[in-house]
Phi, psi and omega in degrees: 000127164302136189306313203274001172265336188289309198280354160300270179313336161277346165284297149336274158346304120352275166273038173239320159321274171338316172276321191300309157345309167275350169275305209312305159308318181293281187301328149327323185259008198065009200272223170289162179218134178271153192276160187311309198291340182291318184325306195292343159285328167297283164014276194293341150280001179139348188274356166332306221289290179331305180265023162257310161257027115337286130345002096293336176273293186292359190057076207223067150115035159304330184262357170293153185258296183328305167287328183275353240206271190271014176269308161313309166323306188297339170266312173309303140016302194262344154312320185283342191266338163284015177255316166293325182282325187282317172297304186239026142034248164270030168306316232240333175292000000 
């Protein structure tokens, strides 16, 4: 795997952690809320891991079926397509 895509997805990754950590803090104080989609938009740039455990680490939009549900689906997802590119690689090109 290349470092800048590792260091992509670790970053990512970072920040869907974070973010879940500020809502989670937010919705506590009664304040602004990051919208759903944005989680799911880190989620889909690489940030998927972070924000799953972000989400178990903060007890955080657990009982949502969309999060509980789909932030896993999305990693599995995004495993399977890093597993086709790793196995058949500009093959296909």
């Amino acid at each position: 795997m290349e470092k800048p895509f590792l260091y992509w997805c670790l970053c990512a990754s970072a920040l869907g952690f974070a973010l879940m950590g500020l809502d989670k803090h937010k919705a506590k104080a009664g304040q602004w809320r990051i919208k759903e989609r944005t989680f799911f938009l880190i989620a889909l740039l690489g940030g998927t891991p972070g924000a799953i455990l972000g989400m178990y680490a903060f007890r955080h939009k657990t009982r949502h079926g969309k999060f509980k549900w789909g932030l896993p689906a999305l990693l599995l997802l995004q495993l399977g397509l890093l597993w086709f590119r790793w196995e058949y690689g500009t093959q296909l090109l």
